[in-house]
Structure formats: C-alpha cells, structure tokens
LOBA-592608 format. One record per residue: residue in one letter; x, y, z of N, C-alpha, C in turn. Coordinates in steps of 0.1 Angstrom, whole numbers, plus 5000, padded with zeros to 4 digits. Layout:
! LOBA-592608
AXYZXYZXYZ
...
END
This chain:
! LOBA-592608
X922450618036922250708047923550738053
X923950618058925250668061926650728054
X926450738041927250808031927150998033
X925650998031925151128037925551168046
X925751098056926251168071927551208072
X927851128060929551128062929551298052
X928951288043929551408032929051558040
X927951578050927551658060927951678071
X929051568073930051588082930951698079
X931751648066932851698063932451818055
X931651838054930952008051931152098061
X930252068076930452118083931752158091
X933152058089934052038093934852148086
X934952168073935452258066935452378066
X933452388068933652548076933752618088
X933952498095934552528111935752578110
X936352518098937752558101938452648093
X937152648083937352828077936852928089
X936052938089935353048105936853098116
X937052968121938352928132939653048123
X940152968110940853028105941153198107
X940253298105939653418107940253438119
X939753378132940353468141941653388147
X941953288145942953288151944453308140
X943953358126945053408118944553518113
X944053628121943453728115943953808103
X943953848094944353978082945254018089
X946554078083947254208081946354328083
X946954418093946254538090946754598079
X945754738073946354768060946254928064
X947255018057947255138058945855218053
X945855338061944555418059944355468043
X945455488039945755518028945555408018
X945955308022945555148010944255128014
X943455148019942055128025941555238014
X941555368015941055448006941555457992
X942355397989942655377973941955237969
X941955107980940855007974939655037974
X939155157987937555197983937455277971
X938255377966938355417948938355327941
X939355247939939255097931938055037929
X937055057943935554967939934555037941
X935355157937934055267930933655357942
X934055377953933355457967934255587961
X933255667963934155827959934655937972
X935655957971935756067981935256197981
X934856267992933856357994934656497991
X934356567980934856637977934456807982
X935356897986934557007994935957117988
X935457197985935957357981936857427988
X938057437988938557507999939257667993
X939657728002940357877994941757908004
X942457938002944157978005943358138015
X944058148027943958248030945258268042
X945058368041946358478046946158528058
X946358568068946458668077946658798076
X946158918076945959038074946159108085
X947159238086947159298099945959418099
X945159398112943659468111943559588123
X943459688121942959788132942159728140
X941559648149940259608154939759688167
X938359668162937459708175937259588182
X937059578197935759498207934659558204
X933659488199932459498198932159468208
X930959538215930159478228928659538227
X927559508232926459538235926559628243
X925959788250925759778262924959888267
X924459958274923360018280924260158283
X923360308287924060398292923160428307
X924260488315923760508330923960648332
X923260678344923760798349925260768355
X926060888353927560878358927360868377
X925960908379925760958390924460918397
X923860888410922260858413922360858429
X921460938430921760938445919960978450
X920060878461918660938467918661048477
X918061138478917861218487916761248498
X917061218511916561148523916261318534
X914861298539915161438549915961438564
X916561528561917661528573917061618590
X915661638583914761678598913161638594
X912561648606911161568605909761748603
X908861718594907761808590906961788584
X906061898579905061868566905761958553
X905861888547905861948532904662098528
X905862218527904962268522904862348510
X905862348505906362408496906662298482
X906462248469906862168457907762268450
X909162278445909662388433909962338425
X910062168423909962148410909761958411
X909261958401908861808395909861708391
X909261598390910161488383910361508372
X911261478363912161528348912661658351
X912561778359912961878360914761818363
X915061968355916761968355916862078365
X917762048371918162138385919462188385
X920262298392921062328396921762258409
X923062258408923362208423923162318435
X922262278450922162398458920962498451
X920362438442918662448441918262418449
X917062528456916062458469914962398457
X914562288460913262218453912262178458
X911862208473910862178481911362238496
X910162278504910662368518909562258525
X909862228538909462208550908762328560
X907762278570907562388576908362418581
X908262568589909462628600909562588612
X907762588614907662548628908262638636
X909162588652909462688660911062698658
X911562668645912962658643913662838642
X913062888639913662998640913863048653
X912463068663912563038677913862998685
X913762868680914962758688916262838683
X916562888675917762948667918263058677
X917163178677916963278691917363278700
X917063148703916863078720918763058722
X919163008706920262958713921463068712
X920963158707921763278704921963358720
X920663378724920563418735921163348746
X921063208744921663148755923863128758
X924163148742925363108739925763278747
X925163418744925663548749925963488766
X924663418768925163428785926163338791
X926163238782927163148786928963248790
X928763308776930363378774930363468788
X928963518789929563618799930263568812
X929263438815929563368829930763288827
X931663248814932763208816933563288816
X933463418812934363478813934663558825
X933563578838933263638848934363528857
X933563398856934363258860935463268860
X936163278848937763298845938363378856
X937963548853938063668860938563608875
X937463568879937363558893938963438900
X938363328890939863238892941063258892
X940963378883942663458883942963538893
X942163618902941963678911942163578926
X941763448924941763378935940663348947
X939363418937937963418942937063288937
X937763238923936763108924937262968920
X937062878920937662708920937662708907
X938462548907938662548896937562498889
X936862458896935262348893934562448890
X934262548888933362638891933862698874
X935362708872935462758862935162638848
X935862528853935262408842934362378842
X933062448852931562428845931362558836
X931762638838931162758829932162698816
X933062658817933862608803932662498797
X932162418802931062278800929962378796
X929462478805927862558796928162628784
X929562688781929962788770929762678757
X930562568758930262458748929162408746
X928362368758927162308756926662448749
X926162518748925462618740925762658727
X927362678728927462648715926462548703
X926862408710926162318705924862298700
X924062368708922762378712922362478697
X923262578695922862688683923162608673
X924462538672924862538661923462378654
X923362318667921662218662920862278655
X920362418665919162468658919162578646
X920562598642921262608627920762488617
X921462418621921062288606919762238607
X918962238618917562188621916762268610
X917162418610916262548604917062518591
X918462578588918462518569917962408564
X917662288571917462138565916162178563
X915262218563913662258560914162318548
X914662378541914862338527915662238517
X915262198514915662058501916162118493
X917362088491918562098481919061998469
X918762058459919661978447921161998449
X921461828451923361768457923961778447
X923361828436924361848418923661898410
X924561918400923561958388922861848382
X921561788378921061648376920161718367
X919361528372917661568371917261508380
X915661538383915561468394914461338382
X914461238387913961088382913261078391
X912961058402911561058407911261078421
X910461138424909761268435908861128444
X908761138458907961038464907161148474
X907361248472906661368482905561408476
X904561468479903661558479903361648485
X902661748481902661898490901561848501
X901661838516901061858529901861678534
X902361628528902961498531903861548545
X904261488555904561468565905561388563
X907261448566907961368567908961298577
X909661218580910461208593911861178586
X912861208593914261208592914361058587
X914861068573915360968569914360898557
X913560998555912160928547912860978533
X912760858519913060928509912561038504
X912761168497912461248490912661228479
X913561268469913561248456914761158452
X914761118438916060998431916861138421
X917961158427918761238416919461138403
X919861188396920661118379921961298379
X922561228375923561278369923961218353
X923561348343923561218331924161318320
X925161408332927161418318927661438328
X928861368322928861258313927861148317
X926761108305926560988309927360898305
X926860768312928160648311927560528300
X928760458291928260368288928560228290
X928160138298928460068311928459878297
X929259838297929359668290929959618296
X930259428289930859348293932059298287
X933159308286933759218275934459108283
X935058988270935458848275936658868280
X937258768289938558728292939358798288
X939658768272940358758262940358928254
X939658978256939659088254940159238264
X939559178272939959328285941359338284
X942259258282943559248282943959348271
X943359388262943859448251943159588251
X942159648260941959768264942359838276
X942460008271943060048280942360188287
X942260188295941760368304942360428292
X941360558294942060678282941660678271
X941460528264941160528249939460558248
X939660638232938960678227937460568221
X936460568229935560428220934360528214
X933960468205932760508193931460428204
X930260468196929260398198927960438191
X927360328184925960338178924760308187
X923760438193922560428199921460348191
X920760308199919160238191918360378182
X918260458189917960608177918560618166
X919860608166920660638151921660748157
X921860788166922860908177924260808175
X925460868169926360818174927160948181
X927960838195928460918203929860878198
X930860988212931860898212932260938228
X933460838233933360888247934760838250
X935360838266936660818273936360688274
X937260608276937360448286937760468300
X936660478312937260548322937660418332
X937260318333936960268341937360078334
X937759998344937759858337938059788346
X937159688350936859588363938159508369
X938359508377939959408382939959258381
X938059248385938159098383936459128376
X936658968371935258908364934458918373
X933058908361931558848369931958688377
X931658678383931458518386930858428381
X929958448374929258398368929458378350
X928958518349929758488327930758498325
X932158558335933358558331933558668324
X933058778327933458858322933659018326
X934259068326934659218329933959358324
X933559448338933059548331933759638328
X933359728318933959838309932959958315
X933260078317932360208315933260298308
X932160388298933060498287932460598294
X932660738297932260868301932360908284
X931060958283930061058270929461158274
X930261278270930061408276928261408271
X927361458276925861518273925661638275
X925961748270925761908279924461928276
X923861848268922661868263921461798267
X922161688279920861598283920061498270
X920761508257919661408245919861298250
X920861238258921361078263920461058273
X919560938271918860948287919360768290
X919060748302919960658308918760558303
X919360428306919060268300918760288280
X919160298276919660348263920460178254
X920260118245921160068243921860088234
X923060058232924560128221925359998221
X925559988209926559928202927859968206
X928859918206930159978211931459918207
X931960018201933559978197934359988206
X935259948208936560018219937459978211
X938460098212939559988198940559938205
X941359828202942259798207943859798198
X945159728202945659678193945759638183
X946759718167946759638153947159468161
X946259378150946959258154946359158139
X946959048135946759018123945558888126
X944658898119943458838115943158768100
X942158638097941658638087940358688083
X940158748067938858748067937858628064
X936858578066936258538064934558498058
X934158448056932658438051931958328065
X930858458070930558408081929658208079
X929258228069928658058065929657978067
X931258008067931957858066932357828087
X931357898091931857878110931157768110
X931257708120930657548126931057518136
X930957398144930457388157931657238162
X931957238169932957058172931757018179
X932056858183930756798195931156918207
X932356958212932056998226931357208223
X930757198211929757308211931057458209
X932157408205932857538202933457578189
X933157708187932857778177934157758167
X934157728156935357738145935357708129
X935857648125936357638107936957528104
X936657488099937457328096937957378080
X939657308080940457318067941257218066
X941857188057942857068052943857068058
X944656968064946156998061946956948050
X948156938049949156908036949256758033
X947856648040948056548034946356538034
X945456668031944256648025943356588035
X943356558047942556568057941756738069
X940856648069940356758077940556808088
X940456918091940956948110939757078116
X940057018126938757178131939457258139
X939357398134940057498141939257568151
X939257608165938457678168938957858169
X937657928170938358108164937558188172
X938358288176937858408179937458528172
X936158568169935358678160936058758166
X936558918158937059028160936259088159
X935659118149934259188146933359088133
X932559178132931359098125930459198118
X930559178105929959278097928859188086
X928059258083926859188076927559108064
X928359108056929059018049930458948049
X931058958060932458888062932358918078
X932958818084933658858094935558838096
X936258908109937458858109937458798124
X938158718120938758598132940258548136
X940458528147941658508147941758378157
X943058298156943358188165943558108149
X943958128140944158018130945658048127
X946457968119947757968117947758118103
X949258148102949558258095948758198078
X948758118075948358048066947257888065
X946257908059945557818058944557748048
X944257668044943357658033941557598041
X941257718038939757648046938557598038
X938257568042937057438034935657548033
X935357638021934557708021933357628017
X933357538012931257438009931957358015
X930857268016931057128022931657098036
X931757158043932257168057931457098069
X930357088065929057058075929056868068
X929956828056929356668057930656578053
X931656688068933356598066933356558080
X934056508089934656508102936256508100
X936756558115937956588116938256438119
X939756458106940556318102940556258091
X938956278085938256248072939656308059
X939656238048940256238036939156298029
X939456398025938856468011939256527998
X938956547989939056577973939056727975
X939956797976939656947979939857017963
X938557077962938757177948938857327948
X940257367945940257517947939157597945
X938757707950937757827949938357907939
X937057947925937758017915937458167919
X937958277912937758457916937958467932
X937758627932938458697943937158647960
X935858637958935258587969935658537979
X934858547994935458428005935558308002
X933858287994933658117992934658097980
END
C-alpha cells in the first residue's frame, strides 16, 4: 500500500510540474508567417481567391441622382374683395394667359361708389382751389386752406379705393400657367382672402434632386444635365440652382435643372433619372458582385497587398450601369479579389490566382 502511494505521488508531482512549467516558461512567440508555413506543413490550406490587376481610367462622369419635376412656379390665388361668384371662364387643367379674366364677381354698387367718388374728387378741387384763391388774396386762413388740401386727398383716396374694389371683381390669371385646382363655384360667396384657384407654372418645368456631400462640389450653375422620365421622354435642361447648405437630416444638397416645356407634355411630380455631368476625373471599372460591406456597414472592395494579405477598401460609385460599374477612392493601381471576397477578413493571408481573359471577374 504504501509503495502505491509513493508511485501516485510522484505521478502527480511530475505533472504539476509539467502544467507549472507552461506558464511560468511560456513558448517563444513565433512569426505570423512561421505560424502559416507550419499550418501548410500539417496540411491546413490557405484560402485561395481570384484577383485581377486594375488600372484607373480617366472617365467623363455623370452624378446620377433620382429626382421629381415641379412647377418652376405655384402660387395661390386669394380674392382681394368680398362677393358672390358669378361668372366661371375656365376650369381646373385649363391653360391660361397671364391677365386672363377666369371668373367675375358681382358688381354690386361698385360702379356707383366709383361715380360717387368722381363726383366727389371734382368738388374737392374746386373748393381747394377757391381756398387757395382766397388765401392769396388775404381773405382766408391758413387752416381753412389745409382743410381743403386734407378733403382734395381724402377724395382722391376715396376713388382711387373704389377703382380697385370694381377691377378686383374680376379674377385674373398672375402668368401664363395652368390652373391645378379651382375651390370656387358659380353662386359661392366669397370674402377677402378666401382661396380661389392654385396656379403651376410648368416652363420651364424644374427638375428638383438631391446629391451627396461629395458631389455638389463638383457641379456647377449653367451646366448642361440630361434626364430619363418614367415614360421614356428624355429631356435635357440648365443647372440653375444649388443649395448653400445641406438637409439636416440626410446630408445632402438640393439641385434644380430648368427644362424648357413650350408644350406642357411635362406635368409636375414626374420622376427622372438624372445626369449632371461633372469633371473628367480617373476611376476604376468594375464588376458590381465584387462590392462588400466592413462590420461598420460601409460600402467597398477588398484586394491584396504586395505581401498577399487582404485589405478593405471603401469606394465611391460614379455611376452604375447594368453590367459594370465605376468607382473611385482606390489607389492608381490595384489587384482586387474578384471570387472569394465574401470568405477572407482584412489581414487574412491568401493564395491569390490571377483572372484569365479580358472580363472584370
């Protein structure tokens, strides 16, 4: 028994002091590179992924942007005296002239009151001027004459009211438009200030987007932009207009193009594709499959560097066409990882095998 205890001793004593050994004389650390030639040595393979040599290209480019078309113009039109409607000259969708009557008010006693002040403004003049007469002569005060100066004005006044009182009973088109929508009807009763109709002005209509940060900087007033409608209409139009500052919110800046319509086929909320061109500046092409994502969710390309590790680049799309797109933010030269991109991480060692023929991948 007691021999036993002894040989169970020194069993356990030995690997105490192998265990011990371990950390208090830890390993040599070993290079990343002798780490990956012993995992080849015992058979672990390195992950092999496709890459292709690419270049930078100097590219004409467009900003692409989404964006809607507006009236250049909109205005409501409000009555500037109180009546009944009696007259309709034209409807909603109707195209007007600027200084078109398109609905009359009653007259009521405005013509009357017009009369009244005609008549009244004659007598004023006479009595200022009798007033005067007399002051110069030394027959009347001066008070006497700066009231007849106070009734000559006040009368004035008085006509020139019941002037605008009597034209404002007709409703005028403020431009050449259309009108978009009528809130009157014929015997409707209105009061100063009630809406009447929504004018549009729509030529030039406008074509109103957003572009990024990074973009506005490279468009200018003046330039010429393209655009593809949802119909199949392509326009083209001015860059008239471009925001000082961002949205607050998406960061981004608005753009409006002026597109002449002489013809009205543009009707507003419309949506269009849109070029604006900017600056030649040099770009890669690419094959939109080899984009991917880092953990912090931003957009790029992962490629080797000159000791066969991975790296993630992040890029900015210039445009985007149904089989390539171009991007820029990468170096004048690079070799990008066209397969296998989605099962490396940045830092990872890989087996890169050149891409054979002219393709992206």
């Amino acid at each position: 028994m007691k021999k036993s205890y002894i040989v169970a001793f020194c069993i356990a004593a030995t690997a105490m002091v192998w265990i011990l050994s371990g950390i208090v004389m830890p390993a040599a650390p070993r290079a990343v590179d002798d780490d990956i030639s012993l995992s080849a040595a015992q058979g672990q393979q390195i992950v092999q992924v496709r890459v292709r040599d690419s270049t930078a290209q100097p590219v004409v480019n467009d900003v692409i942007v989404t964006g809607r078309t507006q009236p250049s113009r909109r205005v409501d039109l409000r009555a500037e005296t109180a009546g009944q409607i009696v007259e309709l000259k034209a409807e909603k969708g109707a195209s007007v002239q600027e200084g078109d009557v398109i609905a009359l008010l009653e007259e009521g006693d405005r013509t009357a009151r017009m009369q009244e002040g005609k008549e009244r403004l004659k007598q004023r003049e006479i009595e200022y001027k009798a007033a005067k007469s007399l002051e110069t002569k030394g027959f009347n005060s001066r008070i006497r004459l700066a009231q007849a100066r106070a009734d000559l004005e006040s009368a004035k006044t008085f006509l020139k009211s019941a002037q605008v009182d009597l034209d404002n009973i007709a409703i005028r088109a403020p431009f050449d438009g259309v009108i978009d929508k009528k809130n009157i009807d014929l015997g409707d009763f209105v009061s100063v200030g009630d809406m009447l109709y929504t004018f549009v002005d729509l030529d030039p209509v406008k074509l109103v987007c957003f572009v990024t940060e990074r973009a506005v900087g490279e468009i200018q007033t003046g330039a010429t932009a393209r655009a593809s409608l949802l119909n199949g209409m392509a326009v083209e139009g001015v860059v008239s207009y471009i925001a000082a500052e961002s949205d607050p919110q998406a960061r981004t800046f608005e753009v409006e193009i002026d597109v002449p319509n002489p013809d009205m086929v543009i009707s507003a909320g419309m949506t269009a594709k849109i070029y604006i061109p900017v600056a030649e500046r040099k770009a890669h092409k690419i094959s939109p499959s080899i984009l991917t994502l880092n953990d912090a969710g931003e957009m790029g390309v992962k490629i080797i560097d000159e000791n066969n590790r991975v790296l993630f680049l992040p890029v900015y799309i210039l445009s985007d066409e149904p089989d390539y797109m171009w991007v820029d933010g990468l170096p004048q030269k690079v070799r990008l990882i066209t397969v296998g991109q989605d099962f490396v991480i940045s830092g990872q060692l890989v087996n890169p095998v050149p891409a054979e023929g002219d393709g992206l991948l």
